[in-house]
N, C-alpha and C positions, 0 to 999 in steps of 0.2 A: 504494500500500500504506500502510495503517496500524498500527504497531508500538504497543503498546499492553503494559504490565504491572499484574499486578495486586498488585502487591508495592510500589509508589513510593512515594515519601513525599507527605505532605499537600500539597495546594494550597497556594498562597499567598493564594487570594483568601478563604481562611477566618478570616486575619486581621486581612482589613479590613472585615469585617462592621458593620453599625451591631451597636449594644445593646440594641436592641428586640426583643422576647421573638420577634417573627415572623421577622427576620432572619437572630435568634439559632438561633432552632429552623432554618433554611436553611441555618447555617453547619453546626451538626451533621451533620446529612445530607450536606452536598459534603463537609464531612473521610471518612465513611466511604465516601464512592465518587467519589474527585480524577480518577479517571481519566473518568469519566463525564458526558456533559451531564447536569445534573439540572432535570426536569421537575417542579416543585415548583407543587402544588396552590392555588392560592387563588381558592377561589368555584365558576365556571364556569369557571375559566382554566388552564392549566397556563404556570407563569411561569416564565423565566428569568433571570439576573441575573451580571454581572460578564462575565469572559473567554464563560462557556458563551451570555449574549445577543450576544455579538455575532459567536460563531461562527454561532448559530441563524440571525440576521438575515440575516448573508451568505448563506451554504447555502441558507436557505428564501425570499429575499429578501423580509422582512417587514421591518416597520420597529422600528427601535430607536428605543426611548425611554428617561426614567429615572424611578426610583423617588424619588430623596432629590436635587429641586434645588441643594442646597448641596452636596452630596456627589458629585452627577452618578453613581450609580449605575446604570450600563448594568441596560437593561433590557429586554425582548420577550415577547409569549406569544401562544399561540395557544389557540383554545374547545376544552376538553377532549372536545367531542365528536366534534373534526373533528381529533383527535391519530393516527387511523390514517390520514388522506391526507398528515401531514407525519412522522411517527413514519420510516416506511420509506424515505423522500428521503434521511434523514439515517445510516438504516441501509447503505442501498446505496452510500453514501458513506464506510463504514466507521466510522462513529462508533457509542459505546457511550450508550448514553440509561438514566441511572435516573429509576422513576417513582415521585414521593414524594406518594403518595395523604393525604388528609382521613377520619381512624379515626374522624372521629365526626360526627353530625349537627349543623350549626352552630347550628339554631334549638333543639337542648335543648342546649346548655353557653353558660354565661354568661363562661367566661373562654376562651384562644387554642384554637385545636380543635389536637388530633392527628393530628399527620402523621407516618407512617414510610414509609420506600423499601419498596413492596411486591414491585417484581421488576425486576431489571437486565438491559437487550434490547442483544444484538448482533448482529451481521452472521450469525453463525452458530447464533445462538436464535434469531431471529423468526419468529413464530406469525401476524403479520398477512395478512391477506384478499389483500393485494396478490402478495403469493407467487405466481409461477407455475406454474400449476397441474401444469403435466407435464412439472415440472421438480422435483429433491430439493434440498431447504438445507440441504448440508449442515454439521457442526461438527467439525474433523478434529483428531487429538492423533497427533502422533510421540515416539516412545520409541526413543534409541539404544542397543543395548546390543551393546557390540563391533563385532564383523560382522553384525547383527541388527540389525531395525528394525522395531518394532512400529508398527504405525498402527491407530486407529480411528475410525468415523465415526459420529456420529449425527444421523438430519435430527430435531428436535425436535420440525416440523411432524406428524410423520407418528409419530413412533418406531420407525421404521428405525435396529436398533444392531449395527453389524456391530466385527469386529476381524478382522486378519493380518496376516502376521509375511512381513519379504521376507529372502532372504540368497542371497549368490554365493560365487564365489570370494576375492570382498574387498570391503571396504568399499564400492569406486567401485558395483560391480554389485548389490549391495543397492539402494544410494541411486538409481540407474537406470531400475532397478524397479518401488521406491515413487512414484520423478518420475511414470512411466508411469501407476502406477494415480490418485495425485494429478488430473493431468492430465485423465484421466478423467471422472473424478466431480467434479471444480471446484471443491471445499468452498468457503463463504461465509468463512471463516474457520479459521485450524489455529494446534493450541494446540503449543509447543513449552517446552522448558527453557531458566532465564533464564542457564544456563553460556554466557561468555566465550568459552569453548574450544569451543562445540558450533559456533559460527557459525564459524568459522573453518577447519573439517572440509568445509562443505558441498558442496556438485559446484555448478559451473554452474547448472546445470541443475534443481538444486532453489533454487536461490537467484533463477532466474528464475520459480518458480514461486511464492515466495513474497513477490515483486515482486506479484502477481495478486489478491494476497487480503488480508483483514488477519489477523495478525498477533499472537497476544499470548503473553505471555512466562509463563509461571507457573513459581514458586519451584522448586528442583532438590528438595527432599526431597517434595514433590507426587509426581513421578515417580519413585518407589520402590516397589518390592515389598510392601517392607512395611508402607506405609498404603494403597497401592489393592486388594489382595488383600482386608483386610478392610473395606472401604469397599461394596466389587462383595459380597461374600457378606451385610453386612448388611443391603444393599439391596433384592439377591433374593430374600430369607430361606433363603437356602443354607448348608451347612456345607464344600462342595468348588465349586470350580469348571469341574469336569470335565463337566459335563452341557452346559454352555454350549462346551464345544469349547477350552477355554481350557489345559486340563491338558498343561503340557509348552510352553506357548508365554507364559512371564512379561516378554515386552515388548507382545505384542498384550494381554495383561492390565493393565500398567503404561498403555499408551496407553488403553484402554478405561477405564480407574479415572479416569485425569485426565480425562476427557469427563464423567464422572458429578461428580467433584469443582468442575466449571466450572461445571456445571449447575445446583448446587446452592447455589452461591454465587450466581448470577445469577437466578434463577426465581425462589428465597426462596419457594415452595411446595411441592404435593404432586408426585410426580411417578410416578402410576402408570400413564400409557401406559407408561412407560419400564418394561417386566418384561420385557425379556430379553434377554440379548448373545447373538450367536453368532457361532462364528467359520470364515473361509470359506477355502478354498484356491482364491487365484488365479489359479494354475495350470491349476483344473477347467474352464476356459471356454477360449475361442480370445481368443488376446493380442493387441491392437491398441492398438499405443504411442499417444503423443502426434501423432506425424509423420502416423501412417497416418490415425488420428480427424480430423486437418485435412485433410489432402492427402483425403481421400475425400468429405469434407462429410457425413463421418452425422449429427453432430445441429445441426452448428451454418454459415454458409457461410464459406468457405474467405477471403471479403475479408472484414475488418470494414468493419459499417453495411450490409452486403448483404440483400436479400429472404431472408428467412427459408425460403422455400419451395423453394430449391434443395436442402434436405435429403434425405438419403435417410430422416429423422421425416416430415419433412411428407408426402413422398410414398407415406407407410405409413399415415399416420393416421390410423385410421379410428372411434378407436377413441369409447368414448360415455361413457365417468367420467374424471374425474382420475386413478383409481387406476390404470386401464389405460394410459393417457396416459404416466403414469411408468416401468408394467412395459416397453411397448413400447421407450420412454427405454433402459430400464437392459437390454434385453434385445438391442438395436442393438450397445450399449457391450460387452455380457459373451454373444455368442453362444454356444450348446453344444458340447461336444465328444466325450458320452456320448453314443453312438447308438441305446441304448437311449430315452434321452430324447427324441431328435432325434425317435426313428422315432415317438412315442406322440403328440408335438406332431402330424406329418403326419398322422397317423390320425386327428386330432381334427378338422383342418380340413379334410380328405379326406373327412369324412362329414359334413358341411356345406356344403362348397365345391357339390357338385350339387345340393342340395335348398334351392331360395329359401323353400318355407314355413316349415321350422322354421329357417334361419341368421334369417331374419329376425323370426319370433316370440321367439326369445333375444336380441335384438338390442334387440326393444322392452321384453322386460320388466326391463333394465339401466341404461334409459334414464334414468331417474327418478332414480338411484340417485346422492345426491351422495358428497362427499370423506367418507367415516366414518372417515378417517385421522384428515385435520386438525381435524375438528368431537371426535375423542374427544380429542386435545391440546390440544387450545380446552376442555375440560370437563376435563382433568385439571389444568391451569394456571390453573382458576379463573377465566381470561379469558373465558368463554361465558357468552351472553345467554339468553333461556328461547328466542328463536328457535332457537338454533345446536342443543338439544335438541331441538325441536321437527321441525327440520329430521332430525335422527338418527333420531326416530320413523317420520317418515314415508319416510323410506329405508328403513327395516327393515321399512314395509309393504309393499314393493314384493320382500320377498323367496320371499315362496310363491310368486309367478310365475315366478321364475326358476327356482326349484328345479322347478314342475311341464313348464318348457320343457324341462329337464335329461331328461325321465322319458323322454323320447323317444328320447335320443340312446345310443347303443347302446359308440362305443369306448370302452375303457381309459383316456383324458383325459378325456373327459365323464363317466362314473363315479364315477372319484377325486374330481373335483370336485362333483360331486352328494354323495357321500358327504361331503364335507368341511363344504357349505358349511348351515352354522348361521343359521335366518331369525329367529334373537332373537325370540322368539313372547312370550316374557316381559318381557321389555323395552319391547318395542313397546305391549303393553297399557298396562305403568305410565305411560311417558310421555303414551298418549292418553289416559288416566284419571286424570292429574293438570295438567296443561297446558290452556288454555282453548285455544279452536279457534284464533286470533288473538293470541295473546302480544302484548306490547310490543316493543321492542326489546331495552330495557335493565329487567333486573329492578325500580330503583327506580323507574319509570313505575307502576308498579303495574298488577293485574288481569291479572298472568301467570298465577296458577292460578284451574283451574277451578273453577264451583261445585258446589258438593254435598261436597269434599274435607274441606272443616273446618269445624263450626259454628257456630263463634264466628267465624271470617272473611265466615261469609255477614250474621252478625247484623251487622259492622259494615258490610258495604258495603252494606244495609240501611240503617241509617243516614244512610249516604253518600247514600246517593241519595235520601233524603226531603230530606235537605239544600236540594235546591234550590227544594223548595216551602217548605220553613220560611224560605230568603231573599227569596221572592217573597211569603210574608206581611208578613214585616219591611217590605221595601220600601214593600208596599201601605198600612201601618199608618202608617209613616212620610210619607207624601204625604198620608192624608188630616189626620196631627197636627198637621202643618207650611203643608199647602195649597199644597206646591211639587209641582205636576203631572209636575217633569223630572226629579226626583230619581231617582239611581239606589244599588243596592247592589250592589260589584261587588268583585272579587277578583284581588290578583296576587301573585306567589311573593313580593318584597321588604316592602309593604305590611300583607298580609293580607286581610282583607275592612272595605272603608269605605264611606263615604258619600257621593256626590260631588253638589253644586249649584255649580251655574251665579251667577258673580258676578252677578247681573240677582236674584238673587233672595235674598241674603245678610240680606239684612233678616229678612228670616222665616224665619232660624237658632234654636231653640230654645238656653234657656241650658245645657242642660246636654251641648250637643254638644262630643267635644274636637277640637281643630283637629288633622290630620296631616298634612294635606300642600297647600302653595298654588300650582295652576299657571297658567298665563295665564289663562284663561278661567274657570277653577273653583277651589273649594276644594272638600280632603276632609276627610272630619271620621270620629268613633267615638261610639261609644255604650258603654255599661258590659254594654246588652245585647249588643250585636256582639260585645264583648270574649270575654262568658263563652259563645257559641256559638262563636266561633272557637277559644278553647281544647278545646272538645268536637269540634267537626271536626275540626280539626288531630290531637288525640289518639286519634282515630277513626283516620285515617290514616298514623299510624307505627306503631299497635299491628295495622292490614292491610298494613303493609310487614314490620313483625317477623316475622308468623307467613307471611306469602308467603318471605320469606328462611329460615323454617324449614324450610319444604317445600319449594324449590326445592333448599337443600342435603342434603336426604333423597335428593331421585329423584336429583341430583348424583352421590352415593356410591351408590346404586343400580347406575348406568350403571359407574361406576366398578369397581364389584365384578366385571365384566362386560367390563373390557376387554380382557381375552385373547382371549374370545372374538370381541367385533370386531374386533380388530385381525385372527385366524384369516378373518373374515366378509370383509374388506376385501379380503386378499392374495387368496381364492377368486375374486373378483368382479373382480378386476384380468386372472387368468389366464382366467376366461369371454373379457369382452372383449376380450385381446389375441387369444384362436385366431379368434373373431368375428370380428373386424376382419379376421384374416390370412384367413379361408374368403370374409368380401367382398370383398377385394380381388382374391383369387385368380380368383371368380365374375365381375366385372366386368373384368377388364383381360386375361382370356384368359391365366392363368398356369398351370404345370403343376407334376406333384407331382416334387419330386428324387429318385433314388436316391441316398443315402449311405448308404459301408460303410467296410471298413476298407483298402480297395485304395489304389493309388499314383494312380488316375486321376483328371481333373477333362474332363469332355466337356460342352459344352453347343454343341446343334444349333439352328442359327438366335435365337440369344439377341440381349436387347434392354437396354437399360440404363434400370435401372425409375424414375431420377427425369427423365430426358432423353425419355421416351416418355410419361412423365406431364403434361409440363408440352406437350406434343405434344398429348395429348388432350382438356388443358384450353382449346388454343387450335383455330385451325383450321391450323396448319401438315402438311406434307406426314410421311406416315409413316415413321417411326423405319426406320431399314435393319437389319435382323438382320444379325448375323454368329456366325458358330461358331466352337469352341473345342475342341483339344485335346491334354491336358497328360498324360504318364505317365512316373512318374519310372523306369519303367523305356524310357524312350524315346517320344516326343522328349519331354525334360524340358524344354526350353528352345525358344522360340518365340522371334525375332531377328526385330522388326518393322522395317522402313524405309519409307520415303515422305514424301510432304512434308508440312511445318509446315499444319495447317486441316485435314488428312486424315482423320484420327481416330484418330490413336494413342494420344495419351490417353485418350480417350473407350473406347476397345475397352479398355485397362488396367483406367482405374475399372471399366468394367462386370463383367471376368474376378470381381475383388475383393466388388464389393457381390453378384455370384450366389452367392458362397461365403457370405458372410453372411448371407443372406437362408435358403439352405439349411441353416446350422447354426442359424439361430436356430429353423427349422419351420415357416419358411413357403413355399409356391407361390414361384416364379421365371418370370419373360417368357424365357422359350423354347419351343422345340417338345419338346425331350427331354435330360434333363440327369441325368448322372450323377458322384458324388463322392464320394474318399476322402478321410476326415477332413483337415480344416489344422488346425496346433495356431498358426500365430500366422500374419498376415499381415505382410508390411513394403511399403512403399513410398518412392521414391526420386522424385518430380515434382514438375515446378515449380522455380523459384531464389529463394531467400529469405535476408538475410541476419541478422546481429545486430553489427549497429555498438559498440553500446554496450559488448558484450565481443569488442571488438576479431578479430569473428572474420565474415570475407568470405562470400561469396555461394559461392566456394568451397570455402573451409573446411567451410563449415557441409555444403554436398553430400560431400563428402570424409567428414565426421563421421557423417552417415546411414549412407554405403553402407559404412563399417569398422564399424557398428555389425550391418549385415545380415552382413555375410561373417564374423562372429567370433560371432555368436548365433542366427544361422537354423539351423534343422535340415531332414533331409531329408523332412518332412511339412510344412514352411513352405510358402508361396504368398509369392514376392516380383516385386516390379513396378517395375523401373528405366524410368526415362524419361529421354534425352536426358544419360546422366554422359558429365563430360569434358566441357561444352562450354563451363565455367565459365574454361579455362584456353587454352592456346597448344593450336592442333589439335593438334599430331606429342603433346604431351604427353596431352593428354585424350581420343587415340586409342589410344595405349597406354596407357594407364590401364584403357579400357574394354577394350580386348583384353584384359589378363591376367586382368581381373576375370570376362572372358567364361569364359573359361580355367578360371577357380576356381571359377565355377558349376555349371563342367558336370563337373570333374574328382574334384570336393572334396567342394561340397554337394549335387549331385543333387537338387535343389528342384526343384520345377516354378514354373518363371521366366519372366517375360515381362520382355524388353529392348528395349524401343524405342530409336533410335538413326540417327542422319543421317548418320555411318560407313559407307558404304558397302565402304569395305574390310572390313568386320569380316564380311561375306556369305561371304566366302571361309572362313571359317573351318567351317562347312559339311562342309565337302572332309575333315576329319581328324577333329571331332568327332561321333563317331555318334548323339548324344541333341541334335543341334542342330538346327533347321529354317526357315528362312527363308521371311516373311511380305512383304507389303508393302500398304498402302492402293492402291487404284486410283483413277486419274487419266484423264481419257479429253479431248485434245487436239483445241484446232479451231483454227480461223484466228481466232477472237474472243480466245483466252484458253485457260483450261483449269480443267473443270469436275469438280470433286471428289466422287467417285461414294460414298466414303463405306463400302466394301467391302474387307473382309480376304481377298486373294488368296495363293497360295504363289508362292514366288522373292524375289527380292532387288527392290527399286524399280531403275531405271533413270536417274535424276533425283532433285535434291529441290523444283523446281520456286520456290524461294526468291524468286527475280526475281519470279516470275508471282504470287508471294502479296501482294509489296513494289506491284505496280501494280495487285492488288483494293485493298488499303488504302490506293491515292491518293498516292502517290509521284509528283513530277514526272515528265513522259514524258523530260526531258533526263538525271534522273540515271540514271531505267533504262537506257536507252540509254549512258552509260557506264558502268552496271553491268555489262551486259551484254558489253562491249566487256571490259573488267578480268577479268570471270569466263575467256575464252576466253584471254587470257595468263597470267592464273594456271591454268586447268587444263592448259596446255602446260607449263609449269617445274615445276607440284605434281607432274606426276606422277613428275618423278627422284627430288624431294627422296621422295615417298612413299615409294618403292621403296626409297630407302635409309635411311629411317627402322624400316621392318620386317622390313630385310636379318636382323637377329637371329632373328626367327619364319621365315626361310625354310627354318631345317632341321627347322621340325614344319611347313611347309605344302609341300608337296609342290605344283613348279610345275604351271599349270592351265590351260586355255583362258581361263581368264576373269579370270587376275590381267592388271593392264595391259601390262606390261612381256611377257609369252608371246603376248599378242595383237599386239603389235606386230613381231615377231618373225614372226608368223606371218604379217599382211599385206607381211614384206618374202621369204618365201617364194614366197607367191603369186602373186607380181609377178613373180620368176625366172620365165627362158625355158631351161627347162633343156635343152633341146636344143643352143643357142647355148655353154654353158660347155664351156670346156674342163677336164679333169683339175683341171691345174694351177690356175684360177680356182677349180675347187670348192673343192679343199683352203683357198685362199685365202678364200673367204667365210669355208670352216667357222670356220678362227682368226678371223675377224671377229667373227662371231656370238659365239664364246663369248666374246671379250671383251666382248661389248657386255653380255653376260649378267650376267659380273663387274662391268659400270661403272655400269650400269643406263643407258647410255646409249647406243641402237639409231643407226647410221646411216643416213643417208636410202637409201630404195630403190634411188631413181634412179642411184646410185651403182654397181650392178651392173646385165649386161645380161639 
């Protein structure tokens, strides 16, 4: 993390400046941004100097030089043209870069040129190419007020500008909340207040999250009501802020004003992607913390440095823009919960998913369709080239095709979105009608705009280009004046246009040539006529830069005038392709459509786990096993897996979780038939993980998850325990999980999957009516024991541990005393069990199947009861019942 304020006092290095007007003007600029590398213009370079080169050099490992040999002023720089492949190294490393541009042309001022800081880039403003494309950067501000906690986020790249407001029962559960949604969305950067006292309020748990990102501090009256309120309404030409969703929530307002206030300071331009906040209840979707986003692997994998492809993104992605790429992103993270919504999604890719001609005629005419996000942020921030326009153009020619693939499609989702989406018919012209077919890259290349637009622009590039036969007169004039056969007239940006002969021939230099430049082989030389054609060239070509720079910031504000509506044109084309995507994937991987309503059930018949059968079908591995599911909280709410460790309990977990997702977000699900009432949040409890740092164990931390599910799940939650309790001494983390067992089914009625290598906890069975017992199967040979991978009913019989310790290569000597140890600990575990859960014996009514009745019963069996007499019965019977009391059975053989 980089903690960073924008309120510090001045650098030091401002005072050791030389005196020289150039250094001078350097120091200026670092006092007004101390906190910033400054990227300071000289020539083709962007240079650095003092502390900020030899941060650069390190970070970018270039080499440091210096400017002032007596002085040894650290120095480094890199070609202003190649500042976007080192620009974002330094970004993603959390540093702040200001760019202090050249305001003027160095070949017309005769004294130091103008430089000012045109716009300050941070980890949570960058607008560079390198951005991942289907992923948000975001820029996040929190606002504490009381038990309230406003947050808002803006990606800059795209101008996505949301705000909400979290609050609980207290402080802790707000901050909870916010960690959640943080977590979430990953901002690049989050702006906070520079209050003493605020840092020291924080939870854990945001102070670990702020550990992640950087960091920066802005001044406490920044975050006031009463300068972001009128900040946000001058900005959007508004007189209330009710329209934006903001009326009634003045800390989502307060955080939202300091994103505009950061913005503003750092961009140092226009900024009209940015027209509109809105504010969102995060409540309206299905909640999935931090724990469950990891432990699931939606968007990201579960180890770091792992393959990306174990996602449950990648295994969805189908999609064919950026824009969708994102929706899909953010649609993973914030699934539905309105079933009304739910159900228009299904119907959209339900009337697609069977017809390959037109999914995939929509499919093609998207294709083309780049980032109109970032490309209109790239043109509002004045950073876009005439290509990045160019490129907008011809995206928005690619939209009457979409729109007439839309004429076809008949539900409620295709529709809406037909009707919605805007093909910029006006737009698209200007740009083709003022843009040549092949732009430059960069505006001052010149011959960005087309001909015919201005015509005094055509008259001079007219000019321009007689040019080069009036220097092939020159030349010709000059060889026969001179009688030097080799002489050339030739041209470079430092020089201008000269003369060059060859030292062989220096004799027969006429007097009046002036000498310019002497290299090994040659001298160059000028002429008075050179001079006064070069001044007419040269003026020929600033005054077709000038009027190319008048027209390109015409059609500029043009597009600009227009960005509501693309930004409208973008969000449309993001939802085409994500149903797209969801009706291909559905069509190709054999998925069907879900039932959701508003019932307590969750059923899925033969389901598959959609990133585990994906990477199945990319390989040639053997087919994914189906297994079924089902969950009703009016019975059996709770499913009680057992079996052994490689089985698939996990695996059947994840899978329960991502078919619920998959189904609330609208799309197809790998099963045969699956039906589902709404989940409002999922939780998860897999895997052991610790946090050393804050002093808190592998325990702890499981211990801290599963108090977080029992005190905030409800009984429309979906939770998924894996293996609690095994962090600790068994007798303890067996009752642990028994009461917890207890409290899921008595308390929260969730529909629960607990996996668990507990076998005593099957018994529990016997008293609770909404419980039922699962187990993986295992199917036993004289080689080994081979894991079939199949969710069966009843309790496992085994957990097969030994047999998993000799697949993974354990010596055959320590199995072998494994094995030996196992069979004298399960002779002594089984008193001490008995009398560990002697407490729960008056809610478990004794059973066949507890150990201690079965034992009892094989010393039954073994009676000859014809042989007793009276008086022996009576005498067992007090036997028995004491043994019942001691939990400890005497040997058979003992009676006849």
């Amino acid at each position: 993390m980089l903690t960073l304020s924008v309120s510090s006092a001045t650098s030091n290095a401002a005072a050791e400046m030389t005196t020289t007007p150039l250094m001078q003007q350097y120091a200026a600029a670092k006092q007004k941004h101390p906190d910033a590398l400054l990227f300071f213009r000289l020539g083709d370079f962007y240079e650095l100097f003092y502390e900020d080169a030899k941060t650069a050099a390190r970070e970018l490992q270039i080499t440091l030089t210096s400017r002032d040999k007596e002085r040894a002023i650290p120095m480094c720089g890199i070609p202003h043209h190649a500042a976007d492949q080192y620009i974002p190294r330094l970004l993603r490393l959390g540093y702040r870069i200001a760019i202090c541009e050249q305001m003027e042309n160095p070949k017309l001022t005769k004294t130091i040129v103008r430089r000012e800081v045109t716009r300050v880039l941070t980890p949570g403003t960058a607008l560079d190419p390198t951005l991942n494309s289907e992923e948000n950067n975001f820029l996040a501000a929190l606002c504490f007020d009381g038990g309230k906690i406003g947050l808002a986020l803006l990606d800059n790249s795209t101008g996505d500008f949301r705000a909400t407001e979290f609050h609980g029962t207290d402080a802790n559960a707000a901050m909870a909340q916010c960690s959640d949604e943080l977590a979430r969305l990953a901002p690049a950067e989050i702006l906070l207040s520079d209050d003493s006292a605020l840092s020291q309020n924080l939870s854990p748990q945001m102070q670990d999250l702020l550990r992640t990102c950087t960091t920066t501090r802005l001044e406490a009256w920044i975050l006031t009501l009463d300068y972001t309120a009128p900040l946000l309404k001058n900005h959007f030409g508004t007189r209330e802020l009710a329209g934006f969703g903001l009326e009634g929530h003045a800390a989502a307002a307060v955080a939202a004003g300091a994103v505009l206030h950061y913005l503003r300071a750092t961009q140092l331009g226009q900024l009209e992607h940015i027209d509109r906040v809105r504010y969102y209840e995060h409540s309206g979707y299905l909640q999935l913390d931090s724990v469950t986003i990891r432990n699931l692997e939606l968007v990201e994998p579960l180890m770091p440095g792992a393959r990306r492809n174990t996602t449950l993104f990648h295994a969805l992605d189908h999609c064919l823009t950026a824009m969708g790429k994102r929706k899909l992103r953010a649609t993973i993270l914030r699934p539905l919960v309105d079933l009304a919504a739910i159900d228009e999604r299904l119907d959209g890719v339900a009337e697609l998913h069977g017809d390959l001609r037109r999914r995939e005629s929509l499919r093609e005419a998207i294709t083309n369709i780049l980032d109109l996000e970032r490309l209109l942020s790239r043109i509002s921030l004045d950073s876009a080239g005439p290509r990045d326009l160019l490129a907008l153009g011809t995206s928005a020619a690619e939209l009457p095709a979409v729109a007439q693939a839309l004429t076809t499609c008949d539900s409620a989702a295709w529709q809406r979105l037909r009707n919605a989406l805007d093909c910029l018919a006006d737009l698209r012209e200007a740009i083709r009608s003022t843009l040549a077919e092949q732009p430059p890259v960069h505006l001052e290349d010149g011959g960005a705009i087309a001909a015919g637009v201005d015509a005094e622009l055509d008259e001079l590039r007219a000019l321009g280009q007689s040019g080069k036969q009036s220097i092939a007169a020159i030349e010709e004039r000059e060889r026969q004046r001179t009688g030097i056969g080799s002489l050339k007239v030739r041209y470079n940006s430092v020089f201008g246009y000269y003369i060059e002969i060859t030292k062989a021939n220096l004799q027969n230099v006429p007097a009046d040539y002036e000498r310019k430049q002497t290299l090994v082989n040659a001298e160059r030389f000028t002429t008075r006529e050179l001079k006064d054609y070069e001044r007419s060239v040269l003026g020929a070509q600033e005054r077709c830069l000038d009027i190319e720079r008048r027209i390109f910031a015409e059609l500029r504000q043009t597009v600009l005038r227009a960005s509501t509506r693309i930004r409208a044109t973008a969000e449309t084309i993001a939802e085409i392709d994500l149903l797209a995507g969801f009706a291909h994937v559905a069509a190709t991987r054999n998925y069907v459509r879900p039932q959701v309503n508003g019932s307590g059930v969750f059923e899925a018949l033969a389901a598959r786990h959609p990133v585990i059968e994906w990477h199945m079908q990319q390989g040639s591995e053997c087919r994914f096993v189906p297994n079924s599911i089902y969950l009703d909280t009016e019975g059996p709410s709770l499913l009680l897996l057992t079996g052994p460790n490689m089985g698939g309990k996990s695996t059947y977990l994840r899978q329960a979780a991502l078919l619920v997702i998959l189904a609330q977000m609208g799309c197809f699900v790998p099963a045969q038939r699956m039906r589902l009432g709404v989940v409002d949040r999922i939780y998860t409890r897999i895997g052991a993980s610790d946090n050393v740092a804050e002093g808190r164990s592998t325990f702890m931390v499981e211990m801290t998850e599963t108090a977080t599910i029992l005190n905030t799940a409800t009984r429309q939650s979906l939770l998924l325990l894996d293996e609690m309790g095994r962090g600790t001494a068994t007798f303890d983390g067996m009752s642990l999980a028994w009461a917890t067992v207890e409290h899921l089914h008595e308390v929260l009625g969730a529909r629960t999957l607990f996996a668990t290598h507990y076998h005593e906890l099957t018994m529990l069975s016997e008293h609770l009516s909404r419980l039922k017992n699962l187990h993986v199967t295992v199917q036993e040979n004289p080689a080994g024991i081979v894991f079939l991978h199949t969710i069966a009913e009843g309790a496992a019989n085994k957990s097969y541990g030994i047999e998993v310790a000799r697949l993974a290569g354990l010596p055959r000597a320590v199995l072998m005393r494994a094995r030996e140890i196992l069979r004298q600990h399960e002779r002594s575990e089984k008193r001490e069990i008995d009398a560990q859960i002697e407490p729960q014996r008056a809610n478990v009514q004794m059973t066949l199947f507890t150990p201690l009745s079965q034992r009892i019963v094989d010393q039954i069996q073994a009676l000859e009861l014809n042989a007793l007499t009276p008086l022996q019965a009576l005498n067992l019977l007090q036997e028995l019942q004491q043994e019942v009391r001691d939990g400890n059975p005497a040997p058979v053989a003992d009676h006849p």
